[in-house]
C-alpha distance (Angstrom), angle and dihedral (degrees) to the residues before:
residue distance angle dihedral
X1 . . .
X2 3.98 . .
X3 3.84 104.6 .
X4 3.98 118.5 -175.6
X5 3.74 110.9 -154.1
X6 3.58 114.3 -173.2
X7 3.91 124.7 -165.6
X8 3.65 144.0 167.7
X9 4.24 87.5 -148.9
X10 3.61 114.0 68.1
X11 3.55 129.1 120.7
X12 3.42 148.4 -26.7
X13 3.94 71.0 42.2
X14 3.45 116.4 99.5
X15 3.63 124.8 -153.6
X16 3.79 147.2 101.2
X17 4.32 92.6 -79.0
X18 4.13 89.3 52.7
X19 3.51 90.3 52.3
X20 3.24 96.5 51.6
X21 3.70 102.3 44.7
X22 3.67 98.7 44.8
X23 4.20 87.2 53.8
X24 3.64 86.1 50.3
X25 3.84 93.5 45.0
X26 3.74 89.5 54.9
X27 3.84 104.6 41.6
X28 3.93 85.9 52.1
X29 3.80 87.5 54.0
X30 3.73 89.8 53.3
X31 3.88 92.5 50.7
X32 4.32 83.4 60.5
X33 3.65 93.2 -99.1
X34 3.92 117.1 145.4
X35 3.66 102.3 -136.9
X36 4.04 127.6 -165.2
X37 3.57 115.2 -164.9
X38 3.79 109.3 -166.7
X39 4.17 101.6 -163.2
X40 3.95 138.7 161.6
X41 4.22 92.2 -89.6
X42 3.90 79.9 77.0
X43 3.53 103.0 58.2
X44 3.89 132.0 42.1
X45 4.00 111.9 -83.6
X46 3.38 149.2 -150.6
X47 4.16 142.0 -169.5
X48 3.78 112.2 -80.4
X49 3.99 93.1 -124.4
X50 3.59 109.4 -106.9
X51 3.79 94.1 -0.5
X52 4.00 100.0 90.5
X53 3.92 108.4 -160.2
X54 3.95 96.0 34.8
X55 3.35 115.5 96.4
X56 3.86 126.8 -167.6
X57 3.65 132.5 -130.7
X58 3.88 108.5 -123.2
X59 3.82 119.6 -134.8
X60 3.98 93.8 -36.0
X61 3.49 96.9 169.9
X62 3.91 91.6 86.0
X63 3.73 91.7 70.6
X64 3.90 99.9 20.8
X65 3.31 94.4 82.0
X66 3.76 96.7 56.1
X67 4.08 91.3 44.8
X68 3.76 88.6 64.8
X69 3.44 101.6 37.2
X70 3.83 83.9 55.4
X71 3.88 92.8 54.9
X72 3.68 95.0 28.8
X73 3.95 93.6 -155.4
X74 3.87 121.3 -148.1
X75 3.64 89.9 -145.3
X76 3.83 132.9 26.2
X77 3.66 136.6 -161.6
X78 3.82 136.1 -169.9
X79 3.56 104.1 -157.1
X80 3.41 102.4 179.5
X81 4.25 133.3 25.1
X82 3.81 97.1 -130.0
X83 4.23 123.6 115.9
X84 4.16 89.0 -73.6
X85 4.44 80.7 51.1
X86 3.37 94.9 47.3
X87 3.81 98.3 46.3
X88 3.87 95.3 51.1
X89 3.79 94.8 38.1
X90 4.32 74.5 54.8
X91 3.92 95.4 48.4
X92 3.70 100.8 44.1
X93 4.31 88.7 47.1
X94 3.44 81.5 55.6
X95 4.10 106.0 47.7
X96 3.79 96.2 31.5
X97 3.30 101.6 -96.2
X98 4.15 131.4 160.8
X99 3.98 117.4 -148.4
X100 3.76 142.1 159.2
X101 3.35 139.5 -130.4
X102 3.30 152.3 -159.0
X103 3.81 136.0 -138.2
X104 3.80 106.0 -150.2
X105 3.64 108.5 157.0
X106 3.71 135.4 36.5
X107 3.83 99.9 -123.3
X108 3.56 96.7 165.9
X109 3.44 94.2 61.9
X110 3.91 90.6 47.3
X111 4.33 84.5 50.8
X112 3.56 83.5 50.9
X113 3.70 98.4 53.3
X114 3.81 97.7 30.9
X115 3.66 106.7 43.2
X116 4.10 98.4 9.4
X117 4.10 91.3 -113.7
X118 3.72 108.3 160.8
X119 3.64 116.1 -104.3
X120 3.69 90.2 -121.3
X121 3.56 98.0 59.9
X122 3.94 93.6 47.8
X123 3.91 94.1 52.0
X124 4.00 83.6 41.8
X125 3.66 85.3 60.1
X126 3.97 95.8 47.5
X127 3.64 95.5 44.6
X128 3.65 90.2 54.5
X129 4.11 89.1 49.9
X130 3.95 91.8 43.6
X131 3.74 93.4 47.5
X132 3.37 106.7 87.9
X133 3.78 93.6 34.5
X134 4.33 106.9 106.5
X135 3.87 87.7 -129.8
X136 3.38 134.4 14.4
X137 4.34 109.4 -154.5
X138 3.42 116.3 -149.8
X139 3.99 125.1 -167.4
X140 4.04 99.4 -134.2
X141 3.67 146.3 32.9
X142 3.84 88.4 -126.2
X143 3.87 96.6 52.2
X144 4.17 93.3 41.3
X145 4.06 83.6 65.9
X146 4.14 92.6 38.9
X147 3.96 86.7 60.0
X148 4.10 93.1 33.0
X149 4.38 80.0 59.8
X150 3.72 86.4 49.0
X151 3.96 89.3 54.8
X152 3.84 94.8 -113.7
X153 3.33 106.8 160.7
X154 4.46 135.3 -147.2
X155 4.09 91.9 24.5
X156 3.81 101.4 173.3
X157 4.30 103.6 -170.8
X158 3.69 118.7 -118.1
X159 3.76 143.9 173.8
X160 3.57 149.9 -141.2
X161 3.90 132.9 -125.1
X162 3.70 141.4 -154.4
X163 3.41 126.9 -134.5
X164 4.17 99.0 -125.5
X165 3.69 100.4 -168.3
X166 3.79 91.8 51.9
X167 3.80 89.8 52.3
X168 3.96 103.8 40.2
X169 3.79 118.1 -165.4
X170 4.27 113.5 -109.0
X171 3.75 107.6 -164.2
X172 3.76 85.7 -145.6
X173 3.74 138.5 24.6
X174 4.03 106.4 -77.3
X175 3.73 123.6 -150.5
X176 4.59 119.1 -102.2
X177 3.10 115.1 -146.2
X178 3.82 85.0 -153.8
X179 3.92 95.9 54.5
X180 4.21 93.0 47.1
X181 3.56 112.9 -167.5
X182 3.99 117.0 -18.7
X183 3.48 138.0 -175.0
X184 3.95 103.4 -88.7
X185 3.32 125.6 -93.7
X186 3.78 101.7 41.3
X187 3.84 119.6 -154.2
X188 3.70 116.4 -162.2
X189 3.38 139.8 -151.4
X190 3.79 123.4 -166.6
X191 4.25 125.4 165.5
X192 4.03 130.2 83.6
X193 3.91 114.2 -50.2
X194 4.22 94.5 -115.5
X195 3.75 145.1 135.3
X196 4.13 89.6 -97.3
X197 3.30 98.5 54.9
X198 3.77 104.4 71.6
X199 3.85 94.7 -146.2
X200 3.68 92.0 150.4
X201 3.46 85.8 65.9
X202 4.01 94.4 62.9
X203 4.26 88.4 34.6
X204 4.47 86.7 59.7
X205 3.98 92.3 54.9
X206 3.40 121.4 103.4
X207 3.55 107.6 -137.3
X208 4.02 137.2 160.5
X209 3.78 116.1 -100.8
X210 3.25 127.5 4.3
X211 4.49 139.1 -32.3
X212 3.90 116.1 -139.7
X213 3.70 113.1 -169.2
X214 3.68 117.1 -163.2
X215 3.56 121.7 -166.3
X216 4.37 145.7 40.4
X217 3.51 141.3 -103.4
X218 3.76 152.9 139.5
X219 4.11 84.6 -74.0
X220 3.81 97.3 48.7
X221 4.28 103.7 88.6
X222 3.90 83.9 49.9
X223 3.81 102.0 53.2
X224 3.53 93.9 31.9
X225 4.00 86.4 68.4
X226 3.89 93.3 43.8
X227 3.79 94.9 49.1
X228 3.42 109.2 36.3
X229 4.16 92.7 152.7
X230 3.90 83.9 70.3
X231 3.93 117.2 95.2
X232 3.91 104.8 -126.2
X233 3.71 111.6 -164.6
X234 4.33 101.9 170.4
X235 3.75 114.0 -148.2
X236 3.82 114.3 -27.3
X237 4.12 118.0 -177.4
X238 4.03 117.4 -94.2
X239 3.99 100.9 -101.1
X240 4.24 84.3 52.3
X241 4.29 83.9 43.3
X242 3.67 92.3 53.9
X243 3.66 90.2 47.9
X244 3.89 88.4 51.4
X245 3.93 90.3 44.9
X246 3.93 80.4 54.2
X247 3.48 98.1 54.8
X248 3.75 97.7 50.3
X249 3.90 127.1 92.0
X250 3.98 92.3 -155.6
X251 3.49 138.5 19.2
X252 3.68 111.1 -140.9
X253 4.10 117.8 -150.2
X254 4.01 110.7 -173.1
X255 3.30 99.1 169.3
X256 3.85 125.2 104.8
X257 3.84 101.0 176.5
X258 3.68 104.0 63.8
X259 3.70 128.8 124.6
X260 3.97 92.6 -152.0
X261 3.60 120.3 -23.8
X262 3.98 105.5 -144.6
X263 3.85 98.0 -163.5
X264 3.48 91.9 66.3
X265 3.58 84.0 65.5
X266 3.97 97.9 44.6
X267 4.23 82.8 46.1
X268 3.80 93.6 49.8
X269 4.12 94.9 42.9
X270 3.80 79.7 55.8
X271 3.98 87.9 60.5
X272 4.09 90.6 -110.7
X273 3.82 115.3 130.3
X274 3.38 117.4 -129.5
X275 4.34 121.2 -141.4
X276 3.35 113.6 -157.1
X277 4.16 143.7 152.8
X278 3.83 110.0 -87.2
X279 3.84 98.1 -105.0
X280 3.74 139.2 116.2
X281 3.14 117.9 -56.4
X282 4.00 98.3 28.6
X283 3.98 87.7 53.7
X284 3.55 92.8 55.1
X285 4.18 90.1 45.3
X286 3.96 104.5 24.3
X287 3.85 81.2 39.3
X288 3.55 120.8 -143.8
X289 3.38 100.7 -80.1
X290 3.61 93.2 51.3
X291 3.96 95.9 -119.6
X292 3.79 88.7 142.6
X293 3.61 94.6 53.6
X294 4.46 133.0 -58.5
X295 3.87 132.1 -44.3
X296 3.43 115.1 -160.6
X297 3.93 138.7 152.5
X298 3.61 85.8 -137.6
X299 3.66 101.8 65.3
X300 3.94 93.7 -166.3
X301 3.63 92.7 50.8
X302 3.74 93.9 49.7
X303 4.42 84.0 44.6
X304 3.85 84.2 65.7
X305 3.49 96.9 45.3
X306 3.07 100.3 50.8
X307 4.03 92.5 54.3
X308 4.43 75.9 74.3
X309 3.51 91.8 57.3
X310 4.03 115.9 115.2
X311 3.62 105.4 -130.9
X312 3.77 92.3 -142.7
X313 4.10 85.0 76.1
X314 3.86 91.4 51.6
X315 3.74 94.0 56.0
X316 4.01 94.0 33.0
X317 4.27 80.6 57.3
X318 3.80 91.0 49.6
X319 3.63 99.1 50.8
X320 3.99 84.7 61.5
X321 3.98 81.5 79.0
X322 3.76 103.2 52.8
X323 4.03 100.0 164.1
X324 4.12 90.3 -118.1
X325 3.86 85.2 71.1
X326 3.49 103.9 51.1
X327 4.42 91.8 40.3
X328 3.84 90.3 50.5
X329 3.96 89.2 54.1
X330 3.98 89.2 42.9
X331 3.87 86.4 49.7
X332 3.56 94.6 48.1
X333 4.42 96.0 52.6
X334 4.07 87.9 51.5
X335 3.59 110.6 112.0
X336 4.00 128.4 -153.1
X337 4.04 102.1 -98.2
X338 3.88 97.7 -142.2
X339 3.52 123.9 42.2
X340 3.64 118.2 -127.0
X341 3.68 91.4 -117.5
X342 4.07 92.5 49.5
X343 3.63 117.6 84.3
X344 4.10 125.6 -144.6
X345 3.84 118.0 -100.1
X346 3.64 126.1 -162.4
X347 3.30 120.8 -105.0
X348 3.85 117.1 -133.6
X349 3.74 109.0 -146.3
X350 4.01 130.4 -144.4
X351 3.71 108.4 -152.5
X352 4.00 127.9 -81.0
């Protein structure tokens, strides 16, 4: 099969989405699948405003069109709703052609909190994009039923994965070179630095030990000054991650409007409980009866509790999302782009 998967995430981005699409990428390669993945690296870019370390494809649907007519894919998929998004979902309207999608992030919620744009107008805006796609995938349980209450329509559900060898289970905390000596326990934070992630939430506990926040984003300069007793360590590569993941006693999850929330996965493979609030995303991960870690309205209390956890049951939770799962059930909602009974047209180009 020759799938196109086109995405406005993809690296040198890092965040939660990349991750997952470049695992995905690869274990769909090793099932013999030719892959294209059509990204912003091929197109001229600029900053995301107010999202520093994003950068946006600028108008790619003057050469789109001629980088899948060139591969001619028997499947598409629009991973993400950005400029490279809305200039497929545009091309394959307009030469007959099916698709899915996928709704990774919650970027009405981000709207919301970034430039105070009602919810309903952001999910207004996706539900238009995802309409005409022939299945929408959706992460969770929790956020299928959000976007079913928002009248989005086809949701097919997915999953995740973690890649297990990359993240090796430690029976006990190890020691990081890069972290030194801390405080004992450690509490970590790892994710982008932004308005939807509730971090400030985790920073105002008071908690024994010692907070490590891993990551960047438009919020970072600003906390960095306010809570200088935290340990900020940026973006570090995945083998020096999992050693940080490692290191920690708890894995702390703030956020309450996430559609997933991968490193809770990576953490948990790592044998480091995660505490979290009991809301999509950690439900679906943590699971419900918190064998991956706590769920707690009270983030501190569920902090402490966690620090009880066996870190056999993280890892034994994160092994439930082995990366073959969640690619067969990707496989299986991709849809033949032409009908049999629909013949190819040429596509005219209009310069790159």
């Amino acid at each position: 099969m020759k799938l196109a998967l086109l995405t406005d995430a993809w690296q040198p981005q890092v965040n939660g989405v990349v991750t997952t699409l470049v695992e995905l990428v690869r274990e769909m390669r090793q099932r013999g699948h030719e892959v294209l993945v059509i990204h912003p690296g091929l197109f001229k870019t600029r900053p995301c405003p107010g999202y520093a370390g994003i950068d946006l494809a600028v108008q790619p649907g003057r050469s789109l069109p001629g980088l899948l007519e060139d591969f001619a894919p028997d499947c598409i998929h629009l991973a993400t709703e950005g400029p490279i998004g809305w200039a497929a979902r545009a091309y394959c309207r307009k030469k007959g052609l099916r698709f899915t999608t996928a709704f990774h992030t919650r970027f009405p919620e981000i709207l919301q909190a970034a430039l105070r744009i009602p919810l309903s107008w952001g999910y207004a805006l996706f539900r238009h994009f995802h309409r005409a796609s022939a299945g929408v995938m959706v992460p969770t349980e929790g956020m299928l039923h959000l976007l079913k209450a928002r009248r989005f329509e086809r949701l097919l559900p997915w999953t995740h994965g973690v890649d297990l060898s990359l993240f090796p289970y430690r029976a006990q905390t190890q020691p990081c070179d890069l972290l030194g000596r801390l405080s004992e326990p450690v509490f970590l934070y790892v994710g982008r630095i932004s308005y939807e992630k509730n971090i400030q939430a985790f920073l105002d506990l008071t908690l024994p030990g010692t907070k490590v926040v891993c990551g960047v984003g438009p919020l970072e300069e600003g906390l960095r000054a306010r809570y200088p007793q935290v340990r900020w360590l940026g973006v570090l590569p995945r083998p020096k991650l999992a050693e940080v993941y490692a290191a920690a006693d708890v894995f702390v999850f703030p956020s309450r409007h996430e559609t997933f929330g991968l490193v809770m996965l990576e953490a948990m493979a790592c044998g480091t409980p995660v505490a979290a609030y009991p809301v999509d995303g950690p439900l679906e991960v943590v699971g419900r009866e918190g064998q991956g870690g706590v769920l707690h309205e009270d983030l501190q209390r569920a902090c402490l509790q966690a620090l009880e956890l066996p870190r056999a049951s993280a890892r034994e939770r994160a092994t439930a999302f082995e990366w073959v799962h969640a690619a067969s059930r990707f496989e299986a909602h991709l849809v033949p782009a032409r009908r049999p009974d629909v013949a190819p047209q040429p596509v005219v180009t209009t310069g790159t």
